[in-house]
N, C-alpha and C positions, 0 to 999 in steps of 0.2 A: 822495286815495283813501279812501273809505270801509270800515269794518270794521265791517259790519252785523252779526256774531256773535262782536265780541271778547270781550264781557261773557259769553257762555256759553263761551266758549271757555277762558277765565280759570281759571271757577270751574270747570272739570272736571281742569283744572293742580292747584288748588288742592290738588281732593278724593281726589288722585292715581288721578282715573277718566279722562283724557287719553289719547287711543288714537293712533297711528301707523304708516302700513304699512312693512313692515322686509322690506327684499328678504333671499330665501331665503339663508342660510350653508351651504353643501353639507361646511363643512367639520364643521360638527357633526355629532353623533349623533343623531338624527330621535327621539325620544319625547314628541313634540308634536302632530303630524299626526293623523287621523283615518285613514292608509295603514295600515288594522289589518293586512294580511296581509303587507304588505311588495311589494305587487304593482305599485305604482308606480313601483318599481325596478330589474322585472323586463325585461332589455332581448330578451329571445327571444318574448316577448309582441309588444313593442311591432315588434321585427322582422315576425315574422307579420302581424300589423295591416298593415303598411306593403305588404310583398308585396301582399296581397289589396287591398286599395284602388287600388295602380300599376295590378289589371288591371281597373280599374271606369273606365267610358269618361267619368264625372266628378266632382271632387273633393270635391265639397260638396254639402251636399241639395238648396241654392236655393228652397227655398220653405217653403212649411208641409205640415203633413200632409195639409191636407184640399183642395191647391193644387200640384199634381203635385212636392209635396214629401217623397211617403210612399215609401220606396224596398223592397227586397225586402231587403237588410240591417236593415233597421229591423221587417220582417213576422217576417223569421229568428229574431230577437233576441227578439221579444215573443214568437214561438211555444214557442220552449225557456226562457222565465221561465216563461211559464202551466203549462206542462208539469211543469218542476220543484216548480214550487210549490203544482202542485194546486189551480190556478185556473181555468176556463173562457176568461178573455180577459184581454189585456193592452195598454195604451198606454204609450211610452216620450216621454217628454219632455225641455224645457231643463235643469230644474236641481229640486234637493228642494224649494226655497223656491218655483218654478213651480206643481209637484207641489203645495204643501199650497196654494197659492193657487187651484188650479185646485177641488181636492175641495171645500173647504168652501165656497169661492164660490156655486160651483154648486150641491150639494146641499142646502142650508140653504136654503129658500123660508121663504115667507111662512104661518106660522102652524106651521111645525116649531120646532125645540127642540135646541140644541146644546148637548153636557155633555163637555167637557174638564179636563181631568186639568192643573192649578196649574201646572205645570211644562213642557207643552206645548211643541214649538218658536215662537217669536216669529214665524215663518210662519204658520203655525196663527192665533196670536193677532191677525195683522195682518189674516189671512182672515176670521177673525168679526169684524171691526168694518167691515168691507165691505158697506154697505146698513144695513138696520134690523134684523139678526139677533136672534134671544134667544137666547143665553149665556148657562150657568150652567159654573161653574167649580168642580168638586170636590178638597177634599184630595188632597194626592200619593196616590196607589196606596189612598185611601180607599172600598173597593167598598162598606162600608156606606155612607156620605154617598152614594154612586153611586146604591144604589140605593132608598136612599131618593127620592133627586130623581127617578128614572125611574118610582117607582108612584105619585108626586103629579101625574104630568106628565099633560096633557091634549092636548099637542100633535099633530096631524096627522102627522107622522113625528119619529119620536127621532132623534140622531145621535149617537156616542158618541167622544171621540177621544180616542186612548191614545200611547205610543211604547213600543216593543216595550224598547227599551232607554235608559234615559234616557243625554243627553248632555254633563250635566254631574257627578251622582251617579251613573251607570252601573250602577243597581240595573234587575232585570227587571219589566214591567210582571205584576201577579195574572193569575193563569188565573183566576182568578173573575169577570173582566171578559168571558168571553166565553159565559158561561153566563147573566149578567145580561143581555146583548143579547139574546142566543138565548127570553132567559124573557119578556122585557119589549119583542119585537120590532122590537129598535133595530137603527138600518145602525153599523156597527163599524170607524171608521177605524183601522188599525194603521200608524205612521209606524216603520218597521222600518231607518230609516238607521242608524241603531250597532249595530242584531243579527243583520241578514243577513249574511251571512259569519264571524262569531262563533259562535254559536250553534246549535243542534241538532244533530240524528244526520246532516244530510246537510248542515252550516252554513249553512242557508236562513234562519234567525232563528227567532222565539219560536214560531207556527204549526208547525214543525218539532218544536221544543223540547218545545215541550206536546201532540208528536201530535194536533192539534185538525183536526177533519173540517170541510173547508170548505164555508161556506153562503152562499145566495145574497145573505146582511146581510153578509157578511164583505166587508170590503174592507183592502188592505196596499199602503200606498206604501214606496218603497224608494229609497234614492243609487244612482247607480253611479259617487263619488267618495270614495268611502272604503274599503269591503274589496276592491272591484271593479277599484281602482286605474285609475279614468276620469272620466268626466262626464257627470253628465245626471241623471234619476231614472225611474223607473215605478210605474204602477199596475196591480195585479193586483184583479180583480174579477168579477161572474158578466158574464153577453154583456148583459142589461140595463143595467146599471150603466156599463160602458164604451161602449155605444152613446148614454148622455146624456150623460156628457161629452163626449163627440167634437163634441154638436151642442150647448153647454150652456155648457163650459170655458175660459173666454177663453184662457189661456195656452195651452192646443192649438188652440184656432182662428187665433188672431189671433200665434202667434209663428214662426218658420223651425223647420223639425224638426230633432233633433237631429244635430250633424256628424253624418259617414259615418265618421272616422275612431275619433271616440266611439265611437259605437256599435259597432262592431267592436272595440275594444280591449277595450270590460264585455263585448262577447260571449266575447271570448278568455278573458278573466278568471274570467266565469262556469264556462267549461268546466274553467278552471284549477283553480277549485274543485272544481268536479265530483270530476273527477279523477284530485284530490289530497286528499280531504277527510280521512283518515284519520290521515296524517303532518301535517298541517294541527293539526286537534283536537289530538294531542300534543303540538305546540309551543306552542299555544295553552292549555292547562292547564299546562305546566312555567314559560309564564311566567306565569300567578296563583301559582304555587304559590311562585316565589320575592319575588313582589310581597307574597305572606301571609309568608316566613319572615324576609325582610329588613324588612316595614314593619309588621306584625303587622295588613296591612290585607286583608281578605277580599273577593274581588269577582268579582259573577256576570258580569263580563264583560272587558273589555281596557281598560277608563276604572279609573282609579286617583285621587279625587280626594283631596287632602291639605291637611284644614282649616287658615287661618293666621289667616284674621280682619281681614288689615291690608293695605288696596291698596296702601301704599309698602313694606310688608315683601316682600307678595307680586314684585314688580317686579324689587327688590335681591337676592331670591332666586335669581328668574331668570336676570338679570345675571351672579350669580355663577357659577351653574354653565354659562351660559356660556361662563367664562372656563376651567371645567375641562371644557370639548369638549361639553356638552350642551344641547341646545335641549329645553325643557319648555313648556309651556303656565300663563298669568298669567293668571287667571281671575276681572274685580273684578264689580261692581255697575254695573250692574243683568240683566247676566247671570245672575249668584248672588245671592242676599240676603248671604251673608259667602266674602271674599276667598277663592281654594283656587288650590293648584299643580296643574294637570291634567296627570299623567303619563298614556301612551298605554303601555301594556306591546306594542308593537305587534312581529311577526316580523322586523320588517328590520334587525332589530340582534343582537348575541350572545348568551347567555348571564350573560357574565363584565360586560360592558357594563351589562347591565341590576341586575346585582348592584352592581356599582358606584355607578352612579346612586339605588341604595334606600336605601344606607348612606351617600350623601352626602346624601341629602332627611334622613333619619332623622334626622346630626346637625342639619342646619340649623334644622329644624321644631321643637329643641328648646331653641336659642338662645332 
């Protein structure tokens, strides 16, 4: 038998960057996940879901959107995101990484010009090297380098692409990014998987956040597996913009639409937040506040990352506080340029839990 990738296989042992899938331990403490609200825990959610789907005459979507795959759950669901979020129109699709293959695939022609933010999801990044794209890559959260490259630009249409929240340093992207679009007439991808449900007066993400009046360059993709406590993602944008992916987007053309059962569970979720947003926000500032007084680490959002520098330190860390009931996040390269423990300060856990876990990172990080 041949072992056609033992040699790479080897040396990622070596460089203790060797990766593994690890079936879930229900018996830990979940401060690992991306379930920021605790919502995938939720079993009256998942109850409701379940009702409503028994009385739908079938279980699955069976086809694609645009291939009697589009159901009136999936119309529902896209109507009260656009609505909430003060968008004109919306598509729901498979998954975030679909979502950013689909945007930048499509939007990025021949003689425009894409400017992404260093840090970008590796969807994003996989999606501009799709075809003969021009790419330019700016400093993290660098609006001056931004905008500089967008008044040298001569291109046919700008594209600009940001994440509301990043998801490995969990710092907010500038509001000054959307005033550059707005000045410099660029389309404005917002990849808002870690700030929707986190963030703003109504926890819609950063567009919330920054009270920012939506225009027809605005565009914001979004998970519905992480605050949402589901699967899939969406795009919110004017009725132009989603009328060309629909005809434009491979991953909405050419894939099955998302479950029924999905998409009803982020619908329920969505409402959930609605809802609840107020009791919501104060659980969700009492845990930064003890993530700031346990780890003296300050953070505009529910990512907690905690520098270590060393992929086998980072591992045996993890290791260990597994062994005292918590599951954390081992964060090496080439994800991050250096090693970090990624705590999720996420709701589905206590208080006293989360205290505990600060003051065990706190001593180990200083071994």
């Amino acid at each position: 038998m041949s072992f056609y990738y033992d040699k790479e296989i080897k040396a990622l042992k070596k460089s203790a960057r060797y990766r593994q899938r690890e079936l879930v331990d229900n018996s830990l403490i979940d401060f690992a996940s991306n379930d920021y609200l605790g919502l995938s825990h939720d079993k009256l959610l998942h109850e409701k879901t379940s009702k409503e789907l028994s009385q739908l005459p079938q279980n699955s979507s069976k086809a694609s959107l645009l291939v009697n795959g589009y159901h009136k759950i999936h119309k529902d669901f896209e109507d009260e995101l656009k609505e909430l979020n003060g968008f004109e129109d919306a598509v729901i699709l498979g998954s975030g990484f679909n979502a950013n293959i689909a945007l930048i695939d499509a939007l990025v022609r021949k003689g425009d010009e894409l400017f992404m933010d260093e840090l970008y999801h590796a969807s994003g990044i996989l999606a501009s090297q799709i075809g003969t794209k021009e790419v330019n890559f700016f400093k993290h959260n660098d609006m001056k380098e931004l905008e500089e490259m967008l008044k040298s630009s001569g291109a046919k249409r700008k594209i600009v692409a940001v994440e509301g929240i990043y998801s490995m340093d969990g710092d907010l992207v500038k509001k000054e990014v959307f005033e550059l679009c707005d000045r410099y007439d660029a389309l404005l991808i917002v990849d808002e998987a870690h700030s929707s449900g986190v963030v703003g007066r109504n926890l819609m993400g950063v567009y919330d956040l920054y009270d920012i009046k939506v225009k027809p360059n605005h565009i914001k993709m979004g998970t519905l597996g992480k605050a949402y406590g589901s699967f899939g993602a969406y795009i919110l944008a004017s009725y132009h913009i989603i009328d060309y992916l629909i005809n434009r987007a491979r991953p909405i053309i050419y894939a099955t639409s998302l479950s029924l059962y999905d998409t009803l569970l982020a619908h329920n979720g969505l409402r959930y937040i609605r809802d609840n947003k107020d009791s919501l926000k104060e659980k969700i500032e009492l845990n930064k506040s003890i993530v700031e007084q346990e780890l003296g680490i300050q953070t505009e959002s529910l990512i907690v990352p905690i520098t270590i520098g060393d992929n086998a330190k980072v591992i045996r860390i993890k290791e260990e506080l597994k062994k005292s009931g918590y599951a954390v996040g081992a964060i090496r390269q080439p994800t991050v340029k250096s090693a970090i423990i990624r705590l999720i300060a996420r709701l589905g856990s206590s208080e006293s839990e989360l205290r505990e876990l600060c003051r065990l990172l706190d001593a180990k990080r200083k071994i």
